[in-house]
Backbone as XML, in Angstrom:
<?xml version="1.0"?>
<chain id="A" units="angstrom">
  <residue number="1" name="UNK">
    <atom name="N" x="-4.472" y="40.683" z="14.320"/>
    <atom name="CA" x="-3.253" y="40.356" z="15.026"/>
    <atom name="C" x="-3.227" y="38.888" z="15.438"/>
  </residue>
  <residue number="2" name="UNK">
    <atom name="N" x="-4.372" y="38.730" z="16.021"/>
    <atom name="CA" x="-4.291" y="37.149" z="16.017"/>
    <atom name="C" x="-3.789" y="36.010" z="15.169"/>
  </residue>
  <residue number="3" name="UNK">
    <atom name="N" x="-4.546" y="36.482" z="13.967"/>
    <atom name="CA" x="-4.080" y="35.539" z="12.262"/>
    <atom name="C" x="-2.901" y="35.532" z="12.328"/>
  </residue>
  <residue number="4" name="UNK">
    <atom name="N" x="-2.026" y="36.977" z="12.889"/>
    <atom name="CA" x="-0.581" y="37.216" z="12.299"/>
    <atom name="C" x="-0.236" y="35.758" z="13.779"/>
  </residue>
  <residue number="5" name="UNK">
    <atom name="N" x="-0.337" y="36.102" z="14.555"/>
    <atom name="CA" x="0.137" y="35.345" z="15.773"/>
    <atom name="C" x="0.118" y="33.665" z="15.255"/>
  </residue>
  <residue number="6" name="UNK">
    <atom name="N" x="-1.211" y="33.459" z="14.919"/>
    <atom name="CA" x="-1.450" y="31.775" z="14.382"/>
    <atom name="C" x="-0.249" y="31.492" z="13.114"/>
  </residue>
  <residue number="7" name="UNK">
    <atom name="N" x="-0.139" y="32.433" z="12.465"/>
    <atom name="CA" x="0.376" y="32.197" z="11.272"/>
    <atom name="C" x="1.898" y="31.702" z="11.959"/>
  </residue>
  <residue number="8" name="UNK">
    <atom name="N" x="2.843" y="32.866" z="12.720"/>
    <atom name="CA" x="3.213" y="32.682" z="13.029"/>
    <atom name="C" x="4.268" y="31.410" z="13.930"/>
  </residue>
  <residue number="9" name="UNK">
    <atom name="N" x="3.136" y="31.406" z="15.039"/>
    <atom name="CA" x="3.149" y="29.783" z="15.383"/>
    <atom name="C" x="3.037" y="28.444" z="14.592"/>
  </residue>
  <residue number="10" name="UNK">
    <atom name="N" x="2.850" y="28.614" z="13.286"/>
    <atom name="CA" x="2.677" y="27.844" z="12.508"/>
    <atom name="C" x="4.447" y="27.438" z="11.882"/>
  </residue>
  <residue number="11" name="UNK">
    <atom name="N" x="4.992" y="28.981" z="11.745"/>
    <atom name="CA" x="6.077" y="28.741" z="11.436"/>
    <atom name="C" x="7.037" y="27.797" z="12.376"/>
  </residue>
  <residue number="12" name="UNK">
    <atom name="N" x="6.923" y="27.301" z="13.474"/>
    <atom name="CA" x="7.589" y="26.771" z="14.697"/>
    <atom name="C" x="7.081" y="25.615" z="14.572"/>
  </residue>
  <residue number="13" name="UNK">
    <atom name="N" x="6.137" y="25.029" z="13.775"/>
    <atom name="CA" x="5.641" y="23.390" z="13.967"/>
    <atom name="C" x="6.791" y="22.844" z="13.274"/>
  </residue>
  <residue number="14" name="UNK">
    <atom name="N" x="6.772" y="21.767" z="14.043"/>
    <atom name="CA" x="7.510" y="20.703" z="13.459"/>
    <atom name="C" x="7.138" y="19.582" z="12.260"/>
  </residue>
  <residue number="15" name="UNK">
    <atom name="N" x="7.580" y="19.512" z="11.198"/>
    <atom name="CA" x="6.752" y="18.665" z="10.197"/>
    <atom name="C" x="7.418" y="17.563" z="10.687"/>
  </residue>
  <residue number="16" name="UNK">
    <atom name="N" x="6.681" y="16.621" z="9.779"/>
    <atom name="CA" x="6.827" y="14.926" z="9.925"/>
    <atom name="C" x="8.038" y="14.582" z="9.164"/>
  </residue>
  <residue number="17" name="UNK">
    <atom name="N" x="9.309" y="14.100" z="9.702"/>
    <atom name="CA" x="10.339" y="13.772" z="8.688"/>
    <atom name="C" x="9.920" y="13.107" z="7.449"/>
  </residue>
  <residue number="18" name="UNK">
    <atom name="N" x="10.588" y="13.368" z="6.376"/>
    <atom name="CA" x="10.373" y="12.553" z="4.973"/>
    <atom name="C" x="10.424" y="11.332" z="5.196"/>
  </residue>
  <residue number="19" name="UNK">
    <atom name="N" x="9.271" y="10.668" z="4.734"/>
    <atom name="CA" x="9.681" y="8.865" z="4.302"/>
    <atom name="C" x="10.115" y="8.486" z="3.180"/>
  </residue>
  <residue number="20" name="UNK">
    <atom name="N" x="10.602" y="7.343" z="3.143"/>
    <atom name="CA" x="10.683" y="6.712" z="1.942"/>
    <atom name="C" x="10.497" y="5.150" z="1.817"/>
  </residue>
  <residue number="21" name="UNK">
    <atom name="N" x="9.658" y="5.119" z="0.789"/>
    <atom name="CA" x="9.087" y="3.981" z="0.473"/>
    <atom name="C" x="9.471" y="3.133" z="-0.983"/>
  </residue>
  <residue number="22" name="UNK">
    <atom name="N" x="10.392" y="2.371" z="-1.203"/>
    <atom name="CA" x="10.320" y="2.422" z="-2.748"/>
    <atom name="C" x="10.204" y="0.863" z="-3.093"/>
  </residue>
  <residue number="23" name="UNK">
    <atom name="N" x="9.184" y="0.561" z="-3.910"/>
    <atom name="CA" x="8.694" y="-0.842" z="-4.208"/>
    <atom name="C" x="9.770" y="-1.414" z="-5.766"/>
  </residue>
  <residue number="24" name="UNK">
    <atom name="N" x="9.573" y="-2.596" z="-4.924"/>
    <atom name="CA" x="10.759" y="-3.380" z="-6.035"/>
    <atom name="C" x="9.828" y="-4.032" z="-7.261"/>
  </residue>
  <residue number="25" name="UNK">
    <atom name="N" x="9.857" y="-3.994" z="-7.925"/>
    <atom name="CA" x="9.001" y="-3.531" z="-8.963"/>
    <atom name="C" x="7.801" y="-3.029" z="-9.388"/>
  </residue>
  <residue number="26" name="UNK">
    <atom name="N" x="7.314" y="-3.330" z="-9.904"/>
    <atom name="CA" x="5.311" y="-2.394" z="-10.630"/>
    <atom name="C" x="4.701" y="-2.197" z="-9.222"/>
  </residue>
  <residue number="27" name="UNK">
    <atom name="N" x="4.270" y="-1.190" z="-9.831"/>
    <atom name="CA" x="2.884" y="-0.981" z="-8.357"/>
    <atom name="C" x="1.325" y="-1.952" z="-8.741"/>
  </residue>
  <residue number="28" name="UNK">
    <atom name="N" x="1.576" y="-2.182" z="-10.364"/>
    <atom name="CA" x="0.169" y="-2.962" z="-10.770"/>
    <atom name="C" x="0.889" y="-4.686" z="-10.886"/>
  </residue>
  <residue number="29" name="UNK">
    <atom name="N" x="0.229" y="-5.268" z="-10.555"/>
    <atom name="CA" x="0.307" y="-6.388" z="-11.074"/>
    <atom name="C" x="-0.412" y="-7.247" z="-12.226"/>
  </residue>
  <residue number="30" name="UNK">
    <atom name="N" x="-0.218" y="-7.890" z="-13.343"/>
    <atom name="CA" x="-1.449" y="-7.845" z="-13.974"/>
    <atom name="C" x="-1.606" y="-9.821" z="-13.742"/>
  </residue>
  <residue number="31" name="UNK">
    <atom name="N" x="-2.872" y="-10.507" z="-13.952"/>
    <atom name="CA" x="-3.056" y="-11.534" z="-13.837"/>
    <atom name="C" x="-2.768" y="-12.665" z="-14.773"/>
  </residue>
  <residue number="32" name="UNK">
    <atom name="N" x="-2.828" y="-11.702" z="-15.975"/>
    <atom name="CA" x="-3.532" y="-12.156" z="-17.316"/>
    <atom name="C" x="-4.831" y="-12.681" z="-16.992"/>
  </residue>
  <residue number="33" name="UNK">
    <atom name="N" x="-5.304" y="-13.615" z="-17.902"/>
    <atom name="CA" x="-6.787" y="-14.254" z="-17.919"/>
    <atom name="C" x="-6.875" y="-15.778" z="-16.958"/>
  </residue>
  <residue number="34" name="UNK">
    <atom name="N" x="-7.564" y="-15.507" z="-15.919"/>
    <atom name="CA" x="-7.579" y="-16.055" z="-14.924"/>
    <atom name="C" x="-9.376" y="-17.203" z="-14.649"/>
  </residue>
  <residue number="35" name="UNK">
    <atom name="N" x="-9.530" y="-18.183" z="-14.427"/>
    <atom name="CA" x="-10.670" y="-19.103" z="-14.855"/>
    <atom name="C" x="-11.843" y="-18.530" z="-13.545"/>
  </residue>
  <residue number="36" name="UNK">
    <atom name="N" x="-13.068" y="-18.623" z="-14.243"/>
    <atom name="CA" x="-13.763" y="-18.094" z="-12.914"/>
    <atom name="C" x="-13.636" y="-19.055" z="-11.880"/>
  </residue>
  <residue number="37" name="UNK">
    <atom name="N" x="-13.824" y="-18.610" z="-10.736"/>
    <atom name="CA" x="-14.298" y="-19.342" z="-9.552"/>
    <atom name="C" x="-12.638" y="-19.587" z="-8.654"/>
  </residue>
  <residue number="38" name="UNK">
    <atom name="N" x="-11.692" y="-19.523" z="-8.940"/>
    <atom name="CA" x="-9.929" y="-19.831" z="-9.247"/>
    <atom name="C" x="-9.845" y="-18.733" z="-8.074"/>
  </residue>
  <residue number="39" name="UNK">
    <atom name="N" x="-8.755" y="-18.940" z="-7.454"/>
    <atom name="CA" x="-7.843" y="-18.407" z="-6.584"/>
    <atom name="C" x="-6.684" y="-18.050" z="-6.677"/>
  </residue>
  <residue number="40" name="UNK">
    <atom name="N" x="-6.137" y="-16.399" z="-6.788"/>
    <atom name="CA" x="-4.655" y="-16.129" z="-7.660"/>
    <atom name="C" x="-4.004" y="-15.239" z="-6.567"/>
  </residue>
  <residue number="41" name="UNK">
    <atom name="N" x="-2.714" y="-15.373" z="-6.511"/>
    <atom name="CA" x="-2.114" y="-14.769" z="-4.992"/>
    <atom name="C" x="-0.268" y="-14.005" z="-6.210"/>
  </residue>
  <residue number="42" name="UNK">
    <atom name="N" x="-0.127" y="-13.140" z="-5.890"/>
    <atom name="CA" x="0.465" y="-12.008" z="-6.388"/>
    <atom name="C" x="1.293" y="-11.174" z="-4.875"/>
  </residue>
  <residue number="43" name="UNK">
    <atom name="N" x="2.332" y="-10.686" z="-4.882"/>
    <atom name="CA" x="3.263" y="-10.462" z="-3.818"/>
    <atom name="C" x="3.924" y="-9.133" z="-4.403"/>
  </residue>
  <residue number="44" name="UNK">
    <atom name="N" x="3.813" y="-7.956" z="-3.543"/>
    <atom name="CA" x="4.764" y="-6.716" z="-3.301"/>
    <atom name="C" x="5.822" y="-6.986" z="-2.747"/>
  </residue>
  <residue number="45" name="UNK">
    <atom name="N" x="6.740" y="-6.107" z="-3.077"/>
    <atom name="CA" x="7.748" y="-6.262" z="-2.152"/>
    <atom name="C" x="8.522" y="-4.517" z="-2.156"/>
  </residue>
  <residue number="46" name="UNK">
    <atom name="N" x="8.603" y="-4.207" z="-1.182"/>
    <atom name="CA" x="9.142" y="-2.887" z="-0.761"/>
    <atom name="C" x="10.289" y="-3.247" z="0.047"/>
  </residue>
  <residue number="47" name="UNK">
    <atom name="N" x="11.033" y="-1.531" z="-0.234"/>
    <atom name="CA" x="12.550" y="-1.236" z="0.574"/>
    <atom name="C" x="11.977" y="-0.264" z="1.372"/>
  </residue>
  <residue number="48" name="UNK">
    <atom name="N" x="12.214" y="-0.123" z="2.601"/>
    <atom name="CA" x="12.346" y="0.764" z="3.588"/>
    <atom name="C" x="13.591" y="1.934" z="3.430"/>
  </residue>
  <residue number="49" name="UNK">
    <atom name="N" x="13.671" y="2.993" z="2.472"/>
    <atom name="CA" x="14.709" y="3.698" z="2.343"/>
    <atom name="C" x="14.558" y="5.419" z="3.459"/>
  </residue>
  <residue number="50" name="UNK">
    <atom name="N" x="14.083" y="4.626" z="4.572"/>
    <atom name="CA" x="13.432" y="5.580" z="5.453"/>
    <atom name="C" x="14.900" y="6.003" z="6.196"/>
  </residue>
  <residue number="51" name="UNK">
    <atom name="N" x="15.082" y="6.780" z="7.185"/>
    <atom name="CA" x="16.041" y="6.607" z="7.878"/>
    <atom name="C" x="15.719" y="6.343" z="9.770"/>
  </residue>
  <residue number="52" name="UNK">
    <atom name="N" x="14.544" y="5.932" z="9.802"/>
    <atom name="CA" x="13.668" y="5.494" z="10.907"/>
    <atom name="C" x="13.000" y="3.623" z="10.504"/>
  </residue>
  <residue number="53" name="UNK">
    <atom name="N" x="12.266" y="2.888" z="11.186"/>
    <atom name="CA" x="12.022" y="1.573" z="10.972"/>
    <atom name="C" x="10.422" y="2.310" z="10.939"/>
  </residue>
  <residue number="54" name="UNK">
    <atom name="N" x="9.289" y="1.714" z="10.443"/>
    <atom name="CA" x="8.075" y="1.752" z="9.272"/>
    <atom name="C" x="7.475" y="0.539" z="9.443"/>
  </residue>
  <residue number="55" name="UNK">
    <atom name="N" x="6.177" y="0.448" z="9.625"/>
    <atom name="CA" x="5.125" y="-0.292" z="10.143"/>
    <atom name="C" x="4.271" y="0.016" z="9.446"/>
  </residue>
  <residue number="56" name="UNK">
    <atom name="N" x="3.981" y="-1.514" z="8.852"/>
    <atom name="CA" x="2.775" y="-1.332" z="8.094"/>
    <atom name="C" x="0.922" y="-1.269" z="9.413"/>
  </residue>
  <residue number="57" name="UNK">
    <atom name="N" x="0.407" y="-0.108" z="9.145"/>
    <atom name="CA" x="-0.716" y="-0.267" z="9.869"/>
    <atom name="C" x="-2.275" y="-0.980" z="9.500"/>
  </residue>
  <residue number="58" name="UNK">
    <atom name="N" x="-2.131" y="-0.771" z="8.536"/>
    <atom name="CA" x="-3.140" y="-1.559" z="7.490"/>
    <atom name="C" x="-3.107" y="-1.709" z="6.003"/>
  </residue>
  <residue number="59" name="UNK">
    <atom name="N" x="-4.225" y="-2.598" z="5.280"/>
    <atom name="CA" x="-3.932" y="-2.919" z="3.886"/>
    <atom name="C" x="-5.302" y="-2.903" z="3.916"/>
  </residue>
  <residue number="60" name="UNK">
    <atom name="N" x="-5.647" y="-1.712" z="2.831"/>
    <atom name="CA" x="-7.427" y="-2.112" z="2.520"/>
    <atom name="C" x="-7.788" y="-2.137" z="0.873"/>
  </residue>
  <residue number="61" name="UNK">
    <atom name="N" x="-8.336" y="-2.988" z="1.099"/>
    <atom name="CA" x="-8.890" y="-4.078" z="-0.521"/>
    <atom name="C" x="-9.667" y="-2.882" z="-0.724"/>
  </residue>
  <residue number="62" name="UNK">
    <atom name="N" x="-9.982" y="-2.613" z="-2.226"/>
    <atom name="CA" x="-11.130" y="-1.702" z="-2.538"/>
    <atom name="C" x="-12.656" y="-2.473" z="-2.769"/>
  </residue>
  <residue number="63" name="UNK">
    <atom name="N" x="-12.314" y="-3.769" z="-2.164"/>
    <atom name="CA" x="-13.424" y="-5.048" z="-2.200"/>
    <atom name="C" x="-13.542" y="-5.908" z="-1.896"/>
  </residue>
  <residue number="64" name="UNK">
    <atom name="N" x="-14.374" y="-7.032" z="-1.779"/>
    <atom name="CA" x="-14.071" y="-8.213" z="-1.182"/>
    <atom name="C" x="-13.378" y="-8.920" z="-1.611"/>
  </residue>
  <residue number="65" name="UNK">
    <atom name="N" x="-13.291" y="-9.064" z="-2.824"/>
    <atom name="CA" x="-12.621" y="-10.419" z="-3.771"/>
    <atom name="C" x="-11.437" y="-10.080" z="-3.034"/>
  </residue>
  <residue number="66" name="UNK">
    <atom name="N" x="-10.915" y="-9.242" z="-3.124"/>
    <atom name="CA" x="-9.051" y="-8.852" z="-2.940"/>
    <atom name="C" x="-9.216" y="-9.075" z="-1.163"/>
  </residue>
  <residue number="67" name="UNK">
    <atom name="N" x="-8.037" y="-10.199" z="-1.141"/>
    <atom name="CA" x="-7.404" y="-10.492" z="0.332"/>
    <atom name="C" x="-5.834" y="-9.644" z="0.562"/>
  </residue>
  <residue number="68" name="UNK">
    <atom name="N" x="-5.864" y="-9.077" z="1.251"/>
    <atom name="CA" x="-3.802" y="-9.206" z="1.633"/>
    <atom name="C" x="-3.948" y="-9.628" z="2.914"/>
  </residue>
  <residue number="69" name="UNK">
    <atom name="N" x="-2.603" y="-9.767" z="2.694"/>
    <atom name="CA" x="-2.038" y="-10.722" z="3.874"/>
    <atom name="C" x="-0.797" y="-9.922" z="4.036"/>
  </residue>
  <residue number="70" name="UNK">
    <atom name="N" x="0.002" y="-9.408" z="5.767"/>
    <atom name="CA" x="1.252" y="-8.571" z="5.869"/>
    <atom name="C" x="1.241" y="-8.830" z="7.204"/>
  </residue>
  <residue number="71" name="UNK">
    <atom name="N" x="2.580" y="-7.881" z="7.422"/>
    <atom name="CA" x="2.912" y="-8.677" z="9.044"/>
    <atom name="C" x="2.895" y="-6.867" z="9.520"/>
  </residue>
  <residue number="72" name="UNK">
    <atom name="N" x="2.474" y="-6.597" z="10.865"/>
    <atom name="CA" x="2.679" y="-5.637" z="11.808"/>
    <atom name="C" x="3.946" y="-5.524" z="12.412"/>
  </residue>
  <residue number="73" name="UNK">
    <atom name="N" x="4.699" y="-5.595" z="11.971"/>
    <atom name="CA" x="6.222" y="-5.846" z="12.604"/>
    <atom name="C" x="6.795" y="-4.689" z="11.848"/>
  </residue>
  <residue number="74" name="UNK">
    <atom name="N" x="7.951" y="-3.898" z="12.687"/>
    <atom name="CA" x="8.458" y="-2.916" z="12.698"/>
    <atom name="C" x="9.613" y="-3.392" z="11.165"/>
  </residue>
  <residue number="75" name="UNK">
    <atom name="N" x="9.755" y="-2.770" z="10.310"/>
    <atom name="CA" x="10.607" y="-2.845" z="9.044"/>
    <atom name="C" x="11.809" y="-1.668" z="9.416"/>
  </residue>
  <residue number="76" name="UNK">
    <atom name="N" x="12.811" y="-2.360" z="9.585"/>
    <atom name="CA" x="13.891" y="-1.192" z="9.627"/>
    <atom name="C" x="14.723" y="-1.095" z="8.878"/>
  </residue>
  <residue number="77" name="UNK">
    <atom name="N" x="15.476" y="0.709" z="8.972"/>
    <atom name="CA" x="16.102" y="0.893" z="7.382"/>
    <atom name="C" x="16.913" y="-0.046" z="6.626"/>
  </residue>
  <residue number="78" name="UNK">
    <atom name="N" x="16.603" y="0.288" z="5.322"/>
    <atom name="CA" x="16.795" y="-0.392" z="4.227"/>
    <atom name="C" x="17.305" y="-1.948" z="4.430"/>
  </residue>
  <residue number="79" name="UNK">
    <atom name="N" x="15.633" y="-1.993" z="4.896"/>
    <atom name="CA" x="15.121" y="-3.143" z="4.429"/>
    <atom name="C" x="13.910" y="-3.794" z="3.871"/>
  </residue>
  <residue number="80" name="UNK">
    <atom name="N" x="13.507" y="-4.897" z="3.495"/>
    <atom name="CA" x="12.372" y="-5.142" z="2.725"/>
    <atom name="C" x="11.206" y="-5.839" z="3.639"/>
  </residue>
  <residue number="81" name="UNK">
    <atom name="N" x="10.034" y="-5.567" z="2.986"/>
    <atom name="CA" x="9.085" y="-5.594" z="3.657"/>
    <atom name="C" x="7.928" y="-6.743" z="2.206"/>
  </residue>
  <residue number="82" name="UNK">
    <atom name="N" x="7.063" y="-7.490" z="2.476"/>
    <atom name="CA" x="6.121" y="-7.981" z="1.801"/>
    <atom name="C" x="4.565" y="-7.827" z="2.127"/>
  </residue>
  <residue number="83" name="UNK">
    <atom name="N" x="3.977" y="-7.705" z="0.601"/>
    <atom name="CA" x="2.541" y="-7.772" z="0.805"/>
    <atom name="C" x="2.092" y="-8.601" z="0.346"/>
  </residue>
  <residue number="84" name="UNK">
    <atom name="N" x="1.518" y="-9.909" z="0.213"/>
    <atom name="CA" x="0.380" y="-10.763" z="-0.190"/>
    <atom name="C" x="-0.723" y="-10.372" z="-0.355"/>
  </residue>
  <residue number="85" name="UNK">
    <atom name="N" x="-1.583" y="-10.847" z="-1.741"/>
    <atom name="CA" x="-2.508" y="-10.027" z="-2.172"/>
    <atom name="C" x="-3.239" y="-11.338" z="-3.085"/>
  </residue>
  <residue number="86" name="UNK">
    <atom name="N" x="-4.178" y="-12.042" z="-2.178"/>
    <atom name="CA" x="-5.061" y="-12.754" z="-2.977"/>
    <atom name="C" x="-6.058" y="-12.232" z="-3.554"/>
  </residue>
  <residue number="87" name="UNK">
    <atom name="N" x="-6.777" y="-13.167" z="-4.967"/>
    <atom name="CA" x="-7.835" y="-12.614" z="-5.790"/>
    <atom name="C" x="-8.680" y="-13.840" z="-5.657"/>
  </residue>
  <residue number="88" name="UNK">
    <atom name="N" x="-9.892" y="-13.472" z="-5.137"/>
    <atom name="CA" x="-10.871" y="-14.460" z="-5.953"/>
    <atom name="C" x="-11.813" y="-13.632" z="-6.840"/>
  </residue>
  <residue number="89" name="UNK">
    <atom name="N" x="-11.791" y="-14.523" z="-8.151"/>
    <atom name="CA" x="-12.406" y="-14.916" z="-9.296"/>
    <atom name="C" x="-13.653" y="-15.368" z="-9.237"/>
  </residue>
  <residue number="90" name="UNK">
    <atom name="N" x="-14.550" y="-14.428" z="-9.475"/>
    <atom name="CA" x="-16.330" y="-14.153" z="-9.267"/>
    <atom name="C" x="-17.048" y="-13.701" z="-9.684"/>
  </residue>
  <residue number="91" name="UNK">
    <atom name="N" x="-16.819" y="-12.997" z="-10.876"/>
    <atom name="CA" x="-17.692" y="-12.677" z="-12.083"/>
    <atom name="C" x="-16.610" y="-12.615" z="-13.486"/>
  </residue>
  <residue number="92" name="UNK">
    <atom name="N" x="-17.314" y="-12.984" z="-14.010"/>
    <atom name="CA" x="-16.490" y="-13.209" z="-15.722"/>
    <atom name="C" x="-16.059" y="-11.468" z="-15.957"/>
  </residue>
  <residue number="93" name="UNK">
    <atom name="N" x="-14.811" y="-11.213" z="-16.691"/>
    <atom name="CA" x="-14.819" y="-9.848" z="-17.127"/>
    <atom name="C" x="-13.903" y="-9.469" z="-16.878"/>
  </residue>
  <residue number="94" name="UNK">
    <atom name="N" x="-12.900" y="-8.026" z="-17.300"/>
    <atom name="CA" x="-11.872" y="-7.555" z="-16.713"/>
    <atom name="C" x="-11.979" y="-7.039" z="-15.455"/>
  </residue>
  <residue number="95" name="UNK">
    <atom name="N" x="-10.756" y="-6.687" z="-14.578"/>
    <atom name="CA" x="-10.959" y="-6.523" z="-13.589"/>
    <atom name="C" x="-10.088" y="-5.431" z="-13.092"/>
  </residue>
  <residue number="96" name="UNK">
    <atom name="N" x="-9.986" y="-4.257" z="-12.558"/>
    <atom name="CA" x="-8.780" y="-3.341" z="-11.966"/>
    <atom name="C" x="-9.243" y="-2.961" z="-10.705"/>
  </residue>
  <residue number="97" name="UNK">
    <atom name="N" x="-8.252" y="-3.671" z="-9.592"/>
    <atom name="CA" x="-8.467" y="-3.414" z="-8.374"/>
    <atom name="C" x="-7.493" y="-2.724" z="-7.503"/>
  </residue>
  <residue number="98" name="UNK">
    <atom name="N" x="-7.948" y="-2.174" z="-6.649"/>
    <atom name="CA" x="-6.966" y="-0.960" z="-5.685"/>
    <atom name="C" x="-6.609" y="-1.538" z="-4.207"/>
  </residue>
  <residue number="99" name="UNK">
    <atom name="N" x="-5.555" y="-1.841" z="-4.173"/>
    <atom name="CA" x="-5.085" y="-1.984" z="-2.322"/>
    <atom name="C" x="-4.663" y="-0.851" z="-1.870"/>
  </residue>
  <residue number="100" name="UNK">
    <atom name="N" x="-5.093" y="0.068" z="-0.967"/>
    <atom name="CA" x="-4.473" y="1.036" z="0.066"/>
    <atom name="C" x="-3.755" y="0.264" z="1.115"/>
  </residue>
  <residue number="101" name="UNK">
    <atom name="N" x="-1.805" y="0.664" z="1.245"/>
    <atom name="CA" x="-1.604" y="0.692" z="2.056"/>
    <atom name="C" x="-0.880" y="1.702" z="2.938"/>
  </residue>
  <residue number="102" name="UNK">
    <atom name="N" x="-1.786" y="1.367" z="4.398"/>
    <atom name="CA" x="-0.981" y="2.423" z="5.336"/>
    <atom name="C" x="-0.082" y="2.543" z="6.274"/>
  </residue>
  <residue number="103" name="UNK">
    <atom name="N" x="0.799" y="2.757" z="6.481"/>
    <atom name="CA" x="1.748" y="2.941" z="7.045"/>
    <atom name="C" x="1.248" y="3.590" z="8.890"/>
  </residue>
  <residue number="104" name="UNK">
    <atom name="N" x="1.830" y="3.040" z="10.067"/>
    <atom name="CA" x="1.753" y="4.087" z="10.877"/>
    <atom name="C" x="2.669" y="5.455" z="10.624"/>
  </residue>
  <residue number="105" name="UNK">
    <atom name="N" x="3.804" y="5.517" z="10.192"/>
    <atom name="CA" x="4.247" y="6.732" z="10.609"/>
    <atom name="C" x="4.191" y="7.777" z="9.526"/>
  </residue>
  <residue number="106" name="UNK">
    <atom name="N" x="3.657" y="7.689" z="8.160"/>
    <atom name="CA" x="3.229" y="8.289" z="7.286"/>
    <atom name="C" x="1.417" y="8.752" z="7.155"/>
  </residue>
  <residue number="107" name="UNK">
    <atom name="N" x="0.896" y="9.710" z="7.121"/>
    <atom name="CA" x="0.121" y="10.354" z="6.830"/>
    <atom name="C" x="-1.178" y="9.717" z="5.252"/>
  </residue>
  <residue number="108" name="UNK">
    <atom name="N" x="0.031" y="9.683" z="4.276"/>
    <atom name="CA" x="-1.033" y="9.145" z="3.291"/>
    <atom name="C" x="-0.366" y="7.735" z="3.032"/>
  </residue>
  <residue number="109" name="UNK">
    <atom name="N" x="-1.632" y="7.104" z="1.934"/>
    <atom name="CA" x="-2.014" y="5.717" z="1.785"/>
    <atom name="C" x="-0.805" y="5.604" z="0.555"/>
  </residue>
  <residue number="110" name="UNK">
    <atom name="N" x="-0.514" y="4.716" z="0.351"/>
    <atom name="CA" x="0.897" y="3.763" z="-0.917"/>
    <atom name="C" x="-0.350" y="3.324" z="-1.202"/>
  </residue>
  <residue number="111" name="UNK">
    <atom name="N" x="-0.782" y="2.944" z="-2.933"/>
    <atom name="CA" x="-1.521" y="2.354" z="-3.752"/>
    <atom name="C" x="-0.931" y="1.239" z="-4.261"/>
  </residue>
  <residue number="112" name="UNK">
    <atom name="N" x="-1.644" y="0.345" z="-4.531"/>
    <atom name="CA" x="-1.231" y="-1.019" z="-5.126"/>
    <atom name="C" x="-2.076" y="-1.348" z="-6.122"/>
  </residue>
  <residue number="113" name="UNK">
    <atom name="N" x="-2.510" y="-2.101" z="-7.568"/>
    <atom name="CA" x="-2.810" y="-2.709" z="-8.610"/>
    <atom name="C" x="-3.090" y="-4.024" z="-8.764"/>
  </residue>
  <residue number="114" name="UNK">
    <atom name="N" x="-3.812" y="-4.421" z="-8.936"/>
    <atom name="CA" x="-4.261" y="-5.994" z="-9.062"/>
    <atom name="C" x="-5.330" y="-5.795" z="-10.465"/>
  </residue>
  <residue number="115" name="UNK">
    <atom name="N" x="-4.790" y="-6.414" z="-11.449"/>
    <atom name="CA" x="-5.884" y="-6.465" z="-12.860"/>
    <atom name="C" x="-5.932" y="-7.962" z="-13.678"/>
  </residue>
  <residue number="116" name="UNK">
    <atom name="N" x="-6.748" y="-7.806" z="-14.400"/>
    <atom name="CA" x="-6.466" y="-9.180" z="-15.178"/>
    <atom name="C" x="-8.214" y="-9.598" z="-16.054"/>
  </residue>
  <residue number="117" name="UNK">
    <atom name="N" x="-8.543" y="-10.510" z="-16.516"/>
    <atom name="CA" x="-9.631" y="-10.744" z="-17.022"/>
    <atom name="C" x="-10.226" y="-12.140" z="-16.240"/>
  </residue>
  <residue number="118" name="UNK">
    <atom name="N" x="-10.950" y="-12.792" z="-15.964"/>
    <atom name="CA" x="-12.000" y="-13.633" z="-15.551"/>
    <atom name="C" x="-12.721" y="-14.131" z="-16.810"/>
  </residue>
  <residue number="119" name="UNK">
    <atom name="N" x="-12.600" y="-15.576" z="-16.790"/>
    <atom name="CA" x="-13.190" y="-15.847" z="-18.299"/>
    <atom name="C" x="-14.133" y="-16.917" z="-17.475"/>
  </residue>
</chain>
């Protein structure tokens, strides 16, 4: 009876309204072939098609090389928002890198792309 009771109460939660996030073009960026040791800076740009304003809470590099750069400032509906996303160039070779970003009022991480070769 309990289970039935939890289950229950479950039906009465309130979910998290839908977001929407939609990026103005590729989620990858590619570099092409980039010289070692070199410094390469690449820019997101997202619409807020939320019907609430959206805060970016963090941006995490899947490494060191990868910098972003973003502002903590409240983005309200439909409007645009930017990510800066430096690379340094530090070992010769191709490269495919991952930015997580998170949002405060969303739950999961938006993925981002950074690739290219190092000669």
């Amino acid at each position: 009876m309990c289970m039935i009771l939890g289950l229950m109460g479950l039906a009465f939660t309130e979910l998290p309204e839908e977001y929407c996030i939609k990026w103005e073009g590729l989620d990858t960026h590619n570099f092409g072939e980039i010289e070692s040791g070199k410094e390469v800076n690449c820019s997101f740009t997202f619409r807020n098609c939320s019907n609430d304003s959206v805060t970016i809470a963090n941006v995490r590099p899947s490494c060191g090389c990868t910098t972003p750069d973003w502002r903590e400032t409240p983005i309200p509906p439909d409007s645009t928002a930017t990510i800066n996303i430096e690379f340094s160039s530090r070992k010769a070779g191709y490269f495919y890198k991952m930015v997580k970003v998170y949002f405060k009022e969303f739950p999961q991480a938006e993925r981002l792309y950074v690739e290219g070769t190092v000669k």
